[in-house]
N, C-alpha and C positions, 0 to 999 in steps of 0.2 A: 281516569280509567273507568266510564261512565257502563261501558259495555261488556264490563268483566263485572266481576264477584270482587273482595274482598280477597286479599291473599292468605293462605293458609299455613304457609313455614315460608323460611326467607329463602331466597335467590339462591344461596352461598348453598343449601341445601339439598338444592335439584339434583345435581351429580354426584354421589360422595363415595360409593362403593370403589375400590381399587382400578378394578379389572375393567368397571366401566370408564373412569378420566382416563385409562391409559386408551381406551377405544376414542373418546374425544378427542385426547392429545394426536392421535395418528388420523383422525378424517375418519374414523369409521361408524362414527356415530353424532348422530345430527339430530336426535329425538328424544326426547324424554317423556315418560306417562308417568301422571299421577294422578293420585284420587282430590287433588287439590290445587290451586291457585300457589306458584311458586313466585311467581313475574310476570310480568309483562312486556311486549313487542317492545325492541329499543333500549331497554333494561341491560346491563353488563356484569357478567359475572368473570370471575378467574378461577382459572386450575393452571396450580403448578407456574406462576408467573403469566402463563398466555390467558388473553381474554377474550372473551364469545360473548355474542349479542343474541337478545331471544330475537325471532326474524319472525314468530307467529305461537297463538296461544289458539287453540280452540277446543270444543267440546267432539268426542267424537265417544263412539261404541265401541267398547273390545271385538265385537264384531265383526266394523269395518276394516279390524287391520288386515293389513296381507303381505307375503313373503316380504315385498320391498321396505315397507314400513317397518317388520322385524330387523331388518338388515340395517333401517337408519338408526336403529335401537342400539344395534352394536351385535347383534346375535344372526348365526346363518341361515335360519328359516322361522318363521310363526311357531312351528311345533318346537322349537325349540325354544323359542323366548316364552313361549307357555308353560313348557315342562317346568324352566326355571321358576319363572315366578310362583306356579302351585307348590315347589318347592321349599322357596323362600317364606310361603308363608301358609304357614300349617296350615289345617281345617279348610282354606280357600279353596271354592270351585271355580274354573270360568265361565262366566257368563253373560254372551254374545252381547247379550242387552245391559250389559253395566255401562256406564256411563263415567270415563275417564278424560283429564285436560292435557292435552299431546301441547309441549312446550320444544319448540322445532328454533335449535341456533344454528350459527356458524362463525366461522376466526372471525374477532372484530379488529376492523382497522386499526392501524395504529397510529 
């Protein structure tokens, strides 16, 4: 993995909140953002028995996101995966120019 970073928590990590695996388990969500390296492209994780494959890892701007990219998140619009996460996490402002790792799966074969 020459072209990434070093990972920062494990795989088994990326998704762990409730509300969000039940959004994986049903297709509604195919994205994860983090401020860090979980996996990588090819990599397999499980929830709940079924398993997902990362299909891409890259670097991208809380700025770039937009409605649809909210919606792969598991949430109905940007302003609303925004509201959440300032939520979740006190003191936090957003900020267009931060720079987060969009970790993008889907069902992996079986």
């Amino acid at each position: 993995m020459d072209e990434y970073p070093e990972r920062t928590c494990t795989l088994d990590a990326l998704v762990t909140h409730a509300r969000l695996v039940t959004a994986v388990l049903e297709g509604r969500k195919t994205q994860q953002r983090r401020n860090g390296v979980y996996g990588y492209p090819g990599e397999v994780f499980e929830l709940e028995g079924r398993r997902f494959r990362l299909t891409d890892l890259r670097r991208e701007r809380l700025g770039q996101m937009s409605d649809a990219d909210a919606r792969a998140e598991g949430y109905p619009s940007l302003a609303a995966y925004r509201d959440l996460i300032l939520r979740m996490h006190a003191g936090m402002t957003w900020d267009d120019a931060a720079l987060v790792w969009v970790h993008e799966f889907e069902p992996a074969a079986e």
